[in-house]
MARBA-3410 file (N, C-alpha, C, O; in Angstrom, 1 decimal):
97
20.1,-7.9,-14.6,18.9,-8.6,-14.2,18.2,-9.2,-15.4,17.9,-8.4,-16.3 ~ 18.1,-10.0,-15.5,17.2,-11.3,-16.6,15.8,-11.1,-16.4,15.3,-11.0,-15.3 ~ 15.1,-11.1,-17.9,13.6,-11.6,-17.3,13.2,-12.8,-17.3,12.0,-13.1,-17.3 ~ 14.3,-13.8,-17.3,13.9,-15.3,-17.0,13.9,-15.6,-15.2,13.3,-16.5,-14.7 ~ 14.6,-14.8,-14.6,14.4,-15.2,-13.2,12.8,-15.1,-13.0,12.1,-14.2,-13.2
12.3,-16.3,-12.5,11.1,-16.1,-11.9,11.2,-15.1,-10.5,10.3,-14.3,-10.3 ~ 12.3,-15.1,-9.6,12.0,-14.5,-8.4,13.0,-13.7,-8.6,14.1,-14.1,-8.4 ~ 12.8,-12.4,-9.0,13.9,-11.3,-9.0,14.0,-10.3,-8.1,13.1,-9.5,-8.1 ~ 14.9,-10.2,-7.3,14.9,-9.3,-6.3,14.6,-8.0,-7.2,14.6,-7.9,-8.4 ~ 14.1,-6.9,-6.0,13.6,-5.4,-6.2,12.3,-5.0,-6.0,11.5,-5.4,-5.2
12.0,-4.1,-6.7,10.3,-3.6,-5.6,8.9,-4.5,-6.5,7.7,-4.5,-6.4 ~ 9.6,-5.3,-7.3,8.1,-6.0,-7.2,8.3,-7.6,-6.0,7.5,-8.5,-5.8 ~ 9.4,-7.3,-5.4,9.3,-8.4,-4.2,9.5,-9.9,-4.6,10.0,-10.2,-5.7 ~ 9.0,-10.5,-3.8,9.0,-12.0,-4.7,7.9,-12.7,-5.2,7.2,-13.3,-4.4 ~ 7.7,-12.7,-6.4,6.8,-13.0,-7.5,7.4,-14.0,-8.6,8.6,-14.2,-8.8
6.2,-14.5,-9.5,6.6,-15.2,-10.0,6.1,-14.6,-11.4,6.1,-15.2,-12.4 ~ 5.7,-13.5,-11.3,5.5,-12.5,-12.8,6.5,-12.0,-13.6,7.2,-11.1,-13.2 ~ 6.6,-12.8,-14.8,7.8,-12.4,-15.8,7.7,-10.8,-15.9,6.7,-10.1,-16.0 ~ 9.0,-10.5,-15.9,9.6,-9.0,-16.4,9.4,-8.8,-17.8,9.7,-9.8,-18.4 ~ 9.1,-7.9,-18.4,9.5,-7.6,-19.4,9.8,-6.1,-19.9,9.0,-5.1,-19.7
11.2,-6.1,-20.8,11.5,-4.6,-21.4,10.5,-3.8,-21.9,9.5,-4.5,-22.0 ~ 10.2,-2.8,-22.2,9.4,-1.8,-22.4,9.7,-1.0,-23.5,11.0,-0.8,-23.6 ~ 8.9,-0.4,-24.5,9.7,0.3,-25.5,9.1,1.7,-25.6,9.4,2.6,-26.4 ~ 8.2,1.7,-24.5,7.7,3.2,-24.2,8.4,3.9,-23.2,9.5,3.4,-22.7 ~ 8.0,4.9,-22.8,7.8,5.6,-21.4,6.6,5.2,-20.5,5.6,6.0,-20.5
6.7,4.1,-19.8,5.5,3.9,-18.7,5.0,5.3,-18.1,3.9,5.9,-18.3 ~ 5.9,5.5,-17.5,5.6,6.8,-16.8,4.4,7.9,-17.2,3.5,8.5,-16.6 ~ 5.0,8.0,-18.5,4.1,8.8,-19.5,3.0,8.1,-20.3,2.1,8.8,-20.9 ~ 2.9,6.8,-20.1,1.6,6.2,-20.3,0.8,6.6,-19.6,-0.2,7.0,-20.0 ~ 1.2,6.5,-18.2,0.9,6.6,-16.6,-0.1,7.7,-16.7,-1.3,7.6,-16.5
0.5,8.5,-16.9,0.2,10.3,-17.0,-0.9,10.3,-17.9,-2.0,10.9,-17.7 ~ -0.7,9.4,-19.0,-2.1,9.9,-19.7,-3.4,8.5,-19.5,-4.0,7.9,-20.4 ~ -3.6,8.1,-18.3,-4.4,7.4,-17.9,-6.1,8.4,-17.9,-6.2,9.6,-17.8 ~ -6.9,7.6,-18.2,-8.1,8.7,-17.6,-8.1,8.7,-15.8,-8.2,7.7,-15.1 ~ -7.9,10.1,-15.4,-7.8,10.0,-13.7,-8.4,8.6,-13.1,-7.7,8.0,-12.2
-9.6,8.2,-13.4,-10.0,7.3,-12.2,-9.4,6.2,-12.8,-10.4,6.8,-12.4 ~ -8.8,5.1,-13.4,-8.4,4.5,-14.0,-6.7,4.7,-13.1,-6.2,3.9,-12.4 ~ -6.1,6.0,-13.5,-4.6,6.0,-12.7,-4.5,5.8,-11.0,-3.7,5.1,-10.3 ~ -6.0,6.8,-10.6,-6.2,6.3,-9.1,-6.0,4.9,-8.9,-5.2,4.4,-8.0 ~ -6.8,4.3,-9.6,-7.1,2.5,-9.3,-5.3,1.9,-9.3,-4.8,1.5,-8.3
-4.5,1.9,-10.4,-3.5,1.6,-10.8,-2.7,2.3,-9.1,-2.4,1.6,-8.1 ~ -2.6,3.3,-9.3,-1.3,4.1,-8.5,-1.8,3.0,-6.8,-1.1,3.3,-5.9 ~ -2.8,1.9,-6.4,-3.0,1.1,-5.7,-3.1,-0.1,-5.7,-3.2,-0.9,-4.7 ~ -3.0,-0.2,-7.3,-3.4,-2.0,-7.0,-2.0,-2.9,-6.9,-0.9,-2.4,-7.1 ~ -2.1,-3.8,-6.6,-1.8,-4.8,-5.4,-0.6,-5.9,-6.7,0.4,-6.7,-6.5
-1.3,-5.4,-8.0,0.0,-6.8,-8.9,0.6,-5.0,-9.5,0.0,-4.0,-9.3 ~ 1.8,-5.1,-10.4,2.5,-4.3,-11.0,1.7,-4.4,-12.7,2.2,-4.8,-13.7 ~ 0.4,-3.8,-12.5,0.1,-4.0,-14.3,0.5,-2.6,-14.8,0.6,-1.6,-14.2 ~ 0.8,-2.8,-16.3,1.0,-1.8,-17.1,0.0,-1.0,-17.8,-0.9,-1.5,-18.5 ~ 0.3,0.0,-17.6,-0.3,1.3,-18.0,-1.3,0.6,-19.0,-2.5,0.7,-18.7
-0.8,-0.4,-20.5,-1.7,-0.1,-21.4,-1.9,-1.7,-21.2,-2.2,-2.3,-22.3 ~ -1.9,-2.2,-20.4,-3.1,-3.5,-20.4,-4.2,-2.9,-19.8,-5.3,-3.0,-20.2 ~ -3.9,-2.0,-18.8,-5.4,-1.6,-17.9,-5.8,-0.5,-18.7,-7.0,-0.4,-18.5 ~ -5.4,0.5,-19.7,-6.0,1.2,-20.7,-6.9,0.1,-21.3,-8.1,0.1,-21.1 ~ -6.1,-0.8,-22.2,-6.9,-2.0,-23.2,-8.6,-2.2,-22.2,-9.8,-2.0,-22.5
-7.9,-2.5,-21.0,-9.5,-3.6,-20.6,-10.6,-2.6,-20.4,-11.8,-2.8,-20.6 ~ -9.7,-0.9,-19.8,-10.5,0.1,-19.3,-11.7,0.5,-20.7,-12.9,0.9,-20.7 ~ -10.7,0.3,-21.6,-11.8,0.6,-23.0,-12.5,-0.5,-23.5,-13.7,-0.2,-23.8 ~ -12.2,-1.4,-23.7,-13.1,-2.4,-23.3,-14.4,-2.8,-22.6,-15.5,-3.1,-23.1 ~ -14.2,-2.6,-21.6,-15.4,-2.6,-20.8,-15.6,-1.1,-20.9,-16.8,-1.1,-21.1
-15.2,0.1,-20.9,-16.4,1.5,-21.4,-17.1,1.2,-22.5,-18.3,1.5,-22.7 ~ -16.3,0.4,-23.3,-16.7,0.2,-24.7,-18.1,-0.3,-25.1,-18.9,-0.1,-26.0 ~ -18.1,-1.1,-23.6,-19.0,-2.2,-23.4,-20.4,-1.5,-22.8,-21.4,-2.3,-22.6 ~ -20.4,-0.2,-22.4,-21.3,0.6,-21.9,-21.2,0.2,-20.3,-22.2,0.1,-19.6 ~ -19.8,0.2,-19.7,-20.0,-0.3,-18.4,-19.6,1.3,-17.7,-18.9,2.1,-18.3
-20.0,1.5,-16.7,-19.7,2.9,-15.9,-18.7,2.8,-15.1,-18.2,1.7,-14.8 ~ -18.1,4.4,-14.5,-16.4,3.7,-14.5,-16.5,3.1,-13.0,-15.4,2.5,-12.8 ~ -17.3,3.1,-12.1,-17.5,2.1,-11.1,-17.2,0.9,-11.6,-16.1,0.3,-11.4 ~ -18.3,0.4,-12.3,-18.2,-1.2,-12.5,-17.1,-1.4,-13.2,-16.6,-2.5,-13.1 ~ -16.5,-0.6,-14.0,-14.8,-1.2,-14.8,-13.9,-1.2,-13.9,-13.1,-2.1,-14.0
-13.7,-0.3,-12.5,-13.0,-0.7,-11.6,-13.2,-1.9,-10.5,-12.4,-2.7,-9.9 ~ -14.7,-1.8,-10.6,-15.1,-3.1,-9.6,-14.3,-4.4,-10.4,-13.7,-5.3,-9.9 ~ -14.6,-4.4,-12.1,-14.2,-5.5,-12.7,-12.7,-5.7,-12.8,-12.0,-6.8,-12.9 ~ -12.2,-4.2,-12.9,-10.3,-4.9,-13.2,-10.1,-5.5,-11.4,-9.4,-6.5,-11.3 ~ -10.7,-4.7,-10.0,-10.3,-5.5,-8.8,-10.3,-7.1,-8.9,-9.5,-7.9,-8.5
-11.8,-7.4,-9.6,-12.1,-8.9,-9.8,-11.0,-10.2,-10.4,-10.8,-11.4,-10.0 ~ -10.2,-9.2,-11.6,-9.8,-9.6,-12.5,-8.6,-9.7,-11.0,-8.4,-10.8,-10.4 ~ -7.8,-8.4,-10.8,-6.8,-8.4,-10.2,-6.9,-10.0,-9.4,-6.2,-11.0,-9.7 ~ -7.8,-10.2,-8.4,-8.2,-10.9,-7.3,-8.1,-12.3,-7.7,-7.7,-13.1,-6.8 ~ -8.4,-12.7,-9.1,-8.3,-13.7,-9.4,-6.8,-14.1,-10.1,-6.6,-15.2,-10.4
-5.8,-13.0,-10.4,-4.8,-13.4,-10.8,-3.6,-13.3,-9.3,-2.5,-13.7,-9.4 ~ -4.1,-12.7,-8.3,-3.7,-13.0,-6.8,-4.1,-14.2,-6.4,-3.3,-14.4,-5.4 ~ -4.6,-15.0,-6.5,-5.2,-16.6,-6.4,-4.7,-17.2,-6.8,-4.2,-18.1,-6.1 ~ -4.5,-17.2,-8.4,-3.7,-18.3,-9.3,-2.1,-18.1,-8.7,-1.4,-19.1,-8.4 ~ -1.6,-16.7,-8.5,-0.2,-16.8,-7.6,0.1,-17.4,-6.4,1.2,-17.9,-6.2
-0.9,-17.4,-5.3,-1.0,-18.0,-4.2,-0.8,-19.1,-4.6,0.2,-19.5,-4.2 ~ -1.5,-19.7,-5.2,-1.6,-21.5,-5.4,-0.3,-21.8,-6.1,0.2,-22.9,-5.9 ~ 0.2,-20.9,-6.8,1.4,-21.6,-7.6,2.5,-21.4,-6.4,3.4,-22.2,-6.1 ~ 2.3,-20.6,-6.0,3.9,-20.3,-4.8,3.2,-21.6,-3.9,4.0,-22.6,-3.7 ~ 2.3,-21.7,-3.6,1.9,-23.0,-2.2,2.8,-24.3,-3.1,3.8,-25.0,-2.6
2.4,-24.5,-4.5,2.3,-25.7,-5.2,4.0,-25.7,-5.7,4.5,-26.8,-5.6 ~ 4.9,-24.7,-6.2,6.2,-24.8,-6.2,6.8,-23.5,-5.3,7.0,-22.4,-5.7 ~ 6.9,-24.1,-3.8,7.5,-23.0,-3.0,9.3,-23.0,-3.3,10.0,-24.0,-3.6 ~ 9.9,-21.3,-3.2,11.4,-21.8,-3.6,12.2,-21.9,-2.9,12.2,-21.5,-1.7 ~ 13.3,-23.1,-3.7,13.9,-24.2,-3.0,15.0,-22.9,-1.6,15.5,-21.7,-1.6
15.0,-24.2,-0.8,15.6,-24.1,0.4,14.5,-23.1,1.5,14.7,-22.2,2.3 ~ 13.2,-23.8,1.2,12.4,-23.6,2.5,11.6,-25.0,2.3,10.8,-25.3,3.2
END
C-alpha cells in the first residue's frame, strides 16, 4: 500500500487524506494523551494523530483555554476540515461514478 493513493482501501474508508509512515509508536503516544484529550480522539470522526492533537491541545491550554473550550475548539477545527472533504469529493468524485 502507497501513500500516494488518494483512496486507499482499509479502515480509514474512502478518503482523500494522505497516509503517512510513522516513526513512533502511535499507540503509545495514544496512552500518554491527557485522559480528556484521548476520550475526544478515541471518537472523532477524521483519523488525527496523537501528536497533532497533543500540539493544538497545548496550544490552546497554553493559551489559558479550559479543557472544555480546547475540545469544543479541536470539534470546530475537526468540522471544518470535514467540509473542505466534502466539497473536494463533490468537486473531483472517483472516476467510474
Amino acid at each position: 500500500m502507497t501513500s500516494s493513493s488518494p483512496l486507499t482501501p482499509g479502515n480509514l474508508g474512502r478518503t482523500s487524506i494522505r497516509l503517512t509512515r510513522r516513526s513512533t509508536d502511535p499507540m503509545a503516544d495514544f496512552d500518554a494523551l491527557p485522559p480528556p484529550l484521548r476520550r475526544w480522539l478515541a471518537h472523532a470522526d477524521l483519523p488525527w494523530s496523537p501528536a497533532s492533537c497533543l500540539k493544538l491541545w497545548r496550544k490552546y491550554r497554553g493559551a489559558g483555554l479550559p479543557t472544555n473550550q480546547v475540545l469544543d475548539q479541536l470539534a470546530r477545527l475537526q468540522a471544518r476540515k470535514l467540509a473542505r472533504l466534502d466539497m473536494t469529493a463533490k468537486l473531483f468524485p472517483p472516476s467510474g461514478e
